[in-house]
Every structure is written in structure tokens, then in C-alpha cells.
C-alpha positions as CSV (number, residue, x, y, z in Angstrom):
1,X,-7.7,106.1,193.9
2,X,-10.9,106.7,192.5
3,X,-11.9,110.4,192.7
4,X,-15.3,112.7,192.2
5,X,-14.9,116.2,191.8
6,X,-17.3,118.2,193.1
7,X,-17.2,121.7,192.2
8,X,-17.7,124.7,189.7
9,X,-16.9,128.0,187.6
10,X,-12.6,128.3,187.4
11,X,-11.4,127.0,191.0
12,X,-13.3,123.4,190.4
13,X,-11.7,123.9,186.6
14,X,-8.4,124.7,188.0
15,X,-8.7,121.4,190.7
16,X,-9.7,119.2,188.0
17,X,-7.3,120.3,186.1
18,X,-4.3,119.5,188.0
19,X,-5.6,116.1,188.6
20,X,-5.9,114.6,185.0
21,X,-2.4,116.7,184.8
22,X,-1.2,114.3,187.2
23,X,-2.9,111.2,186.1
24,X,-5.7,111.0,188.7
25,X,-8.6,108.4,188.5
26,X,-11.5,110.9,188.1
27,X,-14.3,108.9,187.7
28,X,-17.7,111.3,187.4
29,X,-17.8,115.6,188.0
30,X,-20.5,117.2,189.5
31,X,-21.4,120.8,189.1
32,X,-24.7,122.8,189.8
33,X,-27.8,122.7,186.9
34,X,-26.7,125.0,183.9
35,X,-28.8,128.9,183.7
36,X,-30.5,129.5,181.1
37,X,-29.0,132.4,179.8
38,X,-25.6,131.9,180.9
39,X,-22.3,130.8,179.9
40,X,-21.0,127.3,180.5
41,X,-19.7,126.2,183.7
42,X,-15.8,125.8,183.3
43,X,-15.5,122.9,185.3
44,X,-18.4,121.3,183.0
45,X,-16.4,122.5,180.4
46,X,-13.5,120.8,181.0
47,X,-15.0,117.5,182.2
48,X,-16.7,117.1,178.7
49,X,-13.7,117.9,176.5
50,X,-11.4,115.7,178.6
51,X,-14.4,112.6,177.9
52,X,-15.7,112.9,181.4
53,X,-19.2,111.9,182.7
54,X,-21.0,115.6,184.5
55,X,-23.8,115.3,186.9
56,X,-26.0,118.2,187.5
57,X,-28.4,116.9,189.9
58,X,-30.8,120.1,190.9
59,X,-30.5,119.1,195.1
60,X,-28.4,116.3,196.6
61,X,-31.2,115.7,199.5
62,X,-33.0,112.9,197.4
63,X,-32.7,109.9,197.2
64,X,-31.6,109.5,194.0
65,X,-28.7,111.8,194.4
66,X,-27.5,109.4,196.9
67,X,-27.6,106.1,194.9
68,X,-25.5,108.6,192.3
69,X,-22.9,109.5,194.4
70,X,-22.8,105.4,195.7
71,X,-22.4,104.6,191.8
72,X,-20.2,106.2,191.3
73,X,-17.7,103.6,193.9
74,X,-15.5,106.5,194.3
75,X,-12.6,106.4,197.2
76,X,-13.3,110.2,197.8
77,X,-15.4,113.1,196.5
78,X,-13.0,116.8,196.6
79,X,-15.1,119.5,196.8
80,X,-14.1,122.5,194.8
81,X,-16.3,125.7,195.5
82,X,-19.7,123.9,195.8
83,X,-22.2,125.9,197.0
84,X,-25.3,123.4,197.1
85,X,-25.7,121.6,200.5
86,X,-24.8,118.0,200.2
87,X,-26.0,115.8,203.2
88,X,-23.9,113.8,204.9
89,X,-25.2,110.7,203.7
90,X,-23.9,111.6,200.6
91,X,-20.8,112.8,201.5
92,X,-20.0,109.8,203.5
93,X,-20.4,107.8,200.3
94,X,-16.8,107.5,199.1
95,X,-15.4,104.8,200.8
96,X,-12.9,107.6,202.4
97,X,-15.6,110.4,202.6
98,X,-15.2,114.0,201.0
99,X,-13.3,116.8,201.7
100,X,-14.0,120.9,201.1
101,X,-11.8,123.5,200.1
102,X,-13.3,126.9,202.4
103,X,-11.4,130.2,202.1
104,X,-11.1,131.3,205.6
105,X,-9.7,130.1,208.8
106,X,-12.7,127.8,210.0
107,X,-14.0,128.4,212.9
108,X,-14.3,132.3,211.9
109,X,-16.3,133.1,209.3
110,X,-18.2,130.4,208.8
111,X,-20.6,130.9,205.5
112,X,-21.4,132.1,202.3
113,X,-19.2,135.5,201.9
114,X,-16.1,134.3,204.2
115,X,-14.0,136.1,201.9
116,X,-15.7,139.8,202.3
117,X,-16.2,139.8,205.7
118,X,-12.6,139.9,207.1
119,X,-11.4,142.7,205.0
120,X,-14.8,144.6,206.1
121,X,-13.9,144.1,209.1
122,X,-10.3,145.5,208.7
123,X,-8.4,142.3,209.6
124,X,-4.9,141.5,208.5
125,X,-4.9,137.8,207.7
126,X,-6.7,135.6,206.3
127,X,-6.4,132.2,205.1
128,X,-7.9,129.1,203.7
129,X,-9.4,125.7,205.3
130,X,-9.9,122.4,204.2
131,X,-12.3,120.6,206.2
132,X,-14.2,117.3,205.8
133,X,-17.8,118.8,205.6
134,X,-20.9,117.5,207.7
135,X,-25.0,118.5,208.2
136,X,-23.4,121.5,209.8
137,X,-22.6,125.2,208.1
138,X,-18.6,124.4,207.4
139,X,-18.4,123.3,211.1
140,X,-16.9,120.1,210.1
141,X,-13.2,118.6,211.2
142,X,-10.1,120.2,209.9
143,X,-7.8,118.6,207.6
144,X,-5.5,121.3,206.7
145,X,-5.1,125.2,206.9
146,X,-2.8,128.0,205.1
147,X,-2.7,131.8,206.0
148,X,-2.0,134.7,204.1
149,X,-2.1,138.4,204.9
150,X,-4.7,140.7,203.7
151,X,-2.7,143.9,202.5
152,X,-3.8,147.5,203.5
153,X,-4.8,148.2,199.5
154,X,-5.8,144.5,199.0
155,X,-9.6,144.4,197.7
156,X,-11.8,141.1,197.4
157,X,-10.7,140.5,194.0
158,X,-6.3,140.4,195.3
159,X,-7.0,138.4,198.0
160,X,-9.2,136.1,196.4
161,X,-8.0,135.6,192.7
162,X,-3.8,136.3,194.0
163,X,-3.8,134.6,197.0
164,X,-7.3,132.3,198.1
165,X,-7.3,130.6,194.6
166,X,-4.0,129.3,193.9
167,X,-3.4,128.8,197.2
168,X,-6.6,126.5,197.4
169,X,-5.6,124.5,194.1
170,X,-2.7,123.5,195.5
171,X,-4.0,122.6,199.2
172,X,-6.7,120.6,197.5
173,X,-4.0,118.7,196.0
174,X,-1.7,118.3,199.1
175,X,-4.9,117.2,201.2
176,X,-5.1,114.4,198.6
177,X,-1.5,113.1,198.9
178,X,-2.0,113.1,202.6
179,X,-5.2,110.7,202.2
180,X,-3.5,108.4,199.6
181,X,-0.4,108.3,202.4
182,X,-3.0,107.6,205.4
183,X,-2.0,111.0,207.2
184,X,-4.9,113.3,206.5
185,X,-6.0,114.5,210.1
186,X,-9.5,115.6,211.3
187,X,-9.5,118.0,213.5
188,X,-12.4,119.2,215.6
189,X,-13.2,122.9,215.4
190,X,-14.0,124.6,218.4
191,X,-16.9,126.6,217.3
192,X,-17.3,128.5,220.7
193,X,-14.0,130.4,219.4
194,X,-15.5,131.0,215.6
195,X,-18.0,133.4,214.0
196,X,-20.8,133.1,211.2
197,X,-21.8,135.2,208.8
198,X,-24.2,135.5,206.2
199,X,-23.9,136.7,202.5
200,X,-22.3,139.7,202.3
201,X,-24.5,141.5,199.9
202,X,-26.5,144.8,198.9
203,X,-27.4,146.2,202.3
204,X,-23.8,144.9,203.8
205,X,-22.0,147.1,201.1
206,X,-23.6,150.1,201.4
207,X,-21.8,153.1,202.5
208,X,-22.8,155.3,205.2
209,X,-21.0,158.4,205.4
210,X,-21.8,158.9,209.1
211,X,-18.9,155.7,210.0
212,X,-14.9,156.5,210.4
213,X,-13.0,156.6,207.0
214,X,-11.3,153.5,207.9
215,X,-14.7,151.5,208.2
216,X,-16.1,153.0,205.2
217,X,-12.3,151.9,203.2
218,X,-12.7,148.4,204.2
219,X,-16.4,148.2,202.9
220,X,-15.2,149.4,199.4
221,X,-12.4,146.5,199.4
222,X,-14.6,143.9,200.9
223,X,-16.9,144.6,198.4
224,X,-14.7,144.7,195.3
225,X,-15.4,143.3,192.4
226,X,-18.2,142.0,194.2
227,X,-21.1,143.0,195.1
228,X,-19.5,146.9,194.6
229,X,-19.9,149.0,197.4
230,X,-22.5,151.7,197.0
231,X,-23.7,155.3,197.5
232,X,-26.5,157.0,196.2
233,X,-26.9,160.8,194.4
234,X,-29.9,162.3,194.1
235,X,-31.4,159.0,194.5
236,X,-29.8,156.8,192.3
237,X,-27.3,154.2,192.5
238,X,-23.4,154.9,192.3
239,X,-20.9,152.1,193.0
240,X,-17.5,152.8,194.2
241,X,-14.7,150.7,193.4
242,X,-11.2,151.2,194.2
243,X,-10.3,154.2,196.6
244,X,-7.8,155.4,199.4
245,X,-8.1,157.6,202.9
246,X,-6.8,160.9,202.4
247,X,-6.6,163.5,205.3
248,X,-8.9,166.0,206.2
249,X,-12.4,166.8,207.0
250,X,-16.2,168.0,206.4
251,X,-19.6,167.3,206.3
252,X,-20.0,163.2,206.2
253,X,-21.2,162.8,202.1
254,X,-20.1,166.2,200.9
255,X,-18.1,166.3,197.8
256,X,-14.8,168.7,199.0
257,X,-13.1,168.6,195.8
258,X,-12.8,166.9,192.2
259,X,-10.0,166.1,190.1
260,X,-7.7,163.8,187.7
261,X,-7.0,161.5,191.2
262,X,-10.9,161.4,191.9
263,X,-13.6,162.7,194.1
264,X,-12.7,163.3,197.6
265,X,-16.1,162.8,199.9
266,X,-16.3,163.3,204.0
267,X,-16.6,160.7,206.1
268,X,-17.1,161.1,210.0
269,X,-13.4,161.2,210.6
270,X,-12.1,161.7,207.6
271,X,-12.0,162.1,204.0
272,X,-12.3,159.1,201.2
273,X,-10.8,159.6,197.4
274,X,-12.9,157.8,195.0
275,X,-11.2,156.3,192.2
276,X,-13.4,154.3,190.1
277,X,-16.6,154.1,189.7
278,X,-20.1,152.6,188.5
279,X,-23.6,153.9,187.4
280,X,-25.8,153.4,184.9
281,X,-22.9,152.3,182.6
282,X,-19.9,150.6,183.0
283,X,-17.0,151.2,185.8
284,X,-15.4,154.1,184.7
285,X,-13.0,156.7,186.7
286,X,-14.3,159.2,189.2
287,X,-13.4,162.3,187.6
288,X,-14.9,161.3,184.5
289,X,-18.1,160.5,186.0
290,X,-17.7,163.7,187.7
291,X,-16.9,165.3,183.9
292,X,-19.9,163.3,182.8
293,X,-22.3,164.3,185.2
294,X,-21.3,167.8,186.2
295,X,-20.9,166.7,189.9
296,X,-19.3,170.0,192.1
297,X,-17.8,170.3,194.9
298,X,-20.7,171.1,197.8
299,X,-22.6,167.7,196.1
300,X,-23.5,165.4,199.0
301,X,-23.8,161.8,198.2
302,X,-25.8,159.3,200.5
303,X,-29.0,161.2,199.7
């Protein structure tokens, strides 16, 4: 069978991978247009030591990047983490069409930050979804799922790099067998019964003080590694990274007390222990930003 991979950075690597492990036709991979400035693409990479040909096509909406895909006479295109939007006519070159590896259980969270927006949202599972994509926003038919939990402590970074990822690899795969053995299903979503979100970004991952510690916990672990959850102090930027509920209560942003297990700050309900943290250098722990910056109990942050 004649494959494209479609993908980039380490989970289209980590696909591709398997593939020529396993002896795979890969005919052509396709990644996004380098940055100037930054590192090589891993999938791109990859491709080029194992003697592979790379597209980088800036848009897939021309022309052009349809008579690519066509000559290319591939019997399916996987798509690995690809964050362009890729028309249908193109998709629907492969003789057997493409499928998409999306981590969440489509139709819920639908979009660009599907991983984020469960855990800030406090759910307890999660899960993965390959679907064969359309001119839709992942709303196309479902050829596989797997779940997974999302633990109490578990940030973006667990469930993502411990669970999402190698989970993904290896349903990318399995979706493949079940297309070389005829039995790959496509199953409608019913999107009445799903949910879209946007990116889950700056203004999504900032704290506000005024909300319950538990809704204030799960924005710190959405947002971890990425895009860091954030406070202010004295009008600059502080990024909190790992943390815990502890009991107790005051004055939502005060600072109760400081020391070698972090900075313990107020909520509306309750009272948040800051572990790790982020400001004008790199992430360092609480309490020695709070050695480094003479912050005292009675501080407020938020302001």
C-alpha cells in the first residue's frame, strides 16, 4: 500500500517512524514550511535521512497542492498532528482517502486546544480519535477511538506526552491494518452531542483569584507546559506551573504564607500552593522566587 504521511514535530516523527520500521511503502511526507529561526521539523528530519521526498507546500487550497497530493498515486494519506487545513479535494486524493489522528473524544472538543480544555474543565477522561477528516472542523466520520483517564495531579504535559502520544502512534497504526484488511469503519458523529472550542491561549490561562480553588487548579494543569497559567504582581507577569489545593482561607490573591513547599495564595474557596514558577527568567521554584524577590506574606497577586 502506498502511503503519505502527513504530519509534523515528534508525533508525525514517531508515525513515520514505526512505518519504515515495519516496512511500509511511504511514498512522499508532508510537513508545514520551515521558520526561519527555528529548529528543524523532526518529521522532515527523519524523512530526509531515511532518502524520502518532503513537501512543504505553504496552503493546500491551490491548485497545485492538489495535482501534488494526485502525484503522488498514493492509496492513503495518515495524518499525524497537521495543523494546516487540507480541503477535501485533496484529502480525497488517495485512492482510499486520509485519515487523522485527534486527541479527544470527537464530538467534544472539537478544535485547536482539545487537549487543555478537558482538564480546565475538571473532567476525568479523555481520550483520542481517529476520524477521516472533511471541509468541516474535525467533524468528520469515526474510524476508531481510545480513552484514558485524566488523573487528579495529571497536567497537559502527562496526559499528552504519557498517555495522548503513544497512545496515538499506535492507533495510527492499528487504523492502517484495519484499512489494508477492508474493516476500517466510518462512523458519523453526532455533533448535536459534541462541543467546540477554540485555542486555549493567553486570556484562557489566566488566573482569577475571585473562582473556587478547584477551577483555578485545573487552569494551572490545563495550561501546563503550555501556554503556562498566569498571574500578575505589581503588574508584571508571573506564570505558575505545577501546584496543589491545600485547605484554608483569605482574601482571593493574598499571599498567606511562604516556604520550602511554596507560596500558598487565596482563592474564593480556598487556598492554592504554588510550586513552580516563571518570570522574567526561567521556571524556577516558588520559594525561591519568593527568596529572590522578597515576596511576604500580605502580598496580593492578580494586581
Amino acid at each position: 500500500m502506498r502511503i503519505v504521511v502527513h504530519g509534523q514535530q515528534a508525533f508525525g516523527q514517531a508515525v513515520l517512524e514505526r512505518l519504515l520500521d515495519r516496512g511500509e511503502d511511504v511514498v512522499a511526507v508532508c510537513t508545514a514550511p520551515d521558520k526561519a529561526g527555528r529548529p528543524t521539523d523532526p518529521l522532515k528530519e527523519l524523512a530526509l535521512e531515511r532518502g524520502l521526498p518532503v513537501h512543504q507546500p505553504a496552503s493546500w487550497k491551490t491548485p497545485e497542492a492538489e495535482a501534488l497530493m494526485r502525484s503522488f498515486e498514493a492509496d492513503v494519506c495518515m495524518m499525524a498532528y497537521v495543523l494546516l487545513f487540507v480541503p477535501s479535494n485533496v484529502l480525497d486524493a488517495p485512492r482510499l482517502g486520509s485519515f487523522q489522528y485527534h486527541p479527544s473524544l470527537l464530538p467534544m472538543h472539537r478544535g485547536p486546544s482539545s487537549i487543555n480544555w478537558p482538564i480546565a474543565m475538571g473532567a476525568t477522561r479523555t481520550g483520542l480519535t481517529i476520524f477521516w477528516p472533511d471541509d468541516g472542523l474535525d467533524e468528520g466520520p469515526i474510524l476508531m477511538q481510545k480513552t484514558c483517564e485524566i488523573g487528579p495531579t495529571e497536567t497537559l504535559g502527562d496526559i499528552y506526552f504519557r498517555k495522548l502520544f503513544p497512545m496515538g502512534v499506535d492507533a495510527m497504526i492499528e487504523s492502517l491494518d484495519l484499512l489494508k484488511a477492508g474493516k476500517a469503519p466510518r462512523i458519523e458523529q453526532d455533533l448535536d452531542k459534541g462541543s467546540y472550542e477554540s485555542w486555549f491561549g493567553r486570556e484562557q490561562a489566566r488566573i482569577d483569584w475571585d473562582e473556587p480553588a478547584s477551577r483555578v487548579y485545573n487552569i494551572i494543569r490545563a495550561a501546563n507546559p503550555q501556554p503556562g497559567a498566569w498571574t500578575t504582581r505589581d503588574g508584571s507577569d508571573l506564570r505558575i506551573y505545577d501546584s496543589e489545593c491545600v485547605s484554608g482561607s483569605g482574601q482571593p490573591g493574598e499571599v498567606l504564607r511562604i516556604d520550602d513547599q511554596g507560596i500558598v495564595v487565596a482563592s474564593a474557596d480556598g487556598l492554592i500552593r504554588i510550586k513552580r514558577v516563571r518570570a522574567d527568567g526561567g521556571k524556577v521554584s516558588a520559594w525561591e522566587y519568593a527568596s529572590d524577590t522578597s515576596l511576604q506574606a500580605g502580598d496580593r497577586l492578580g494586581s
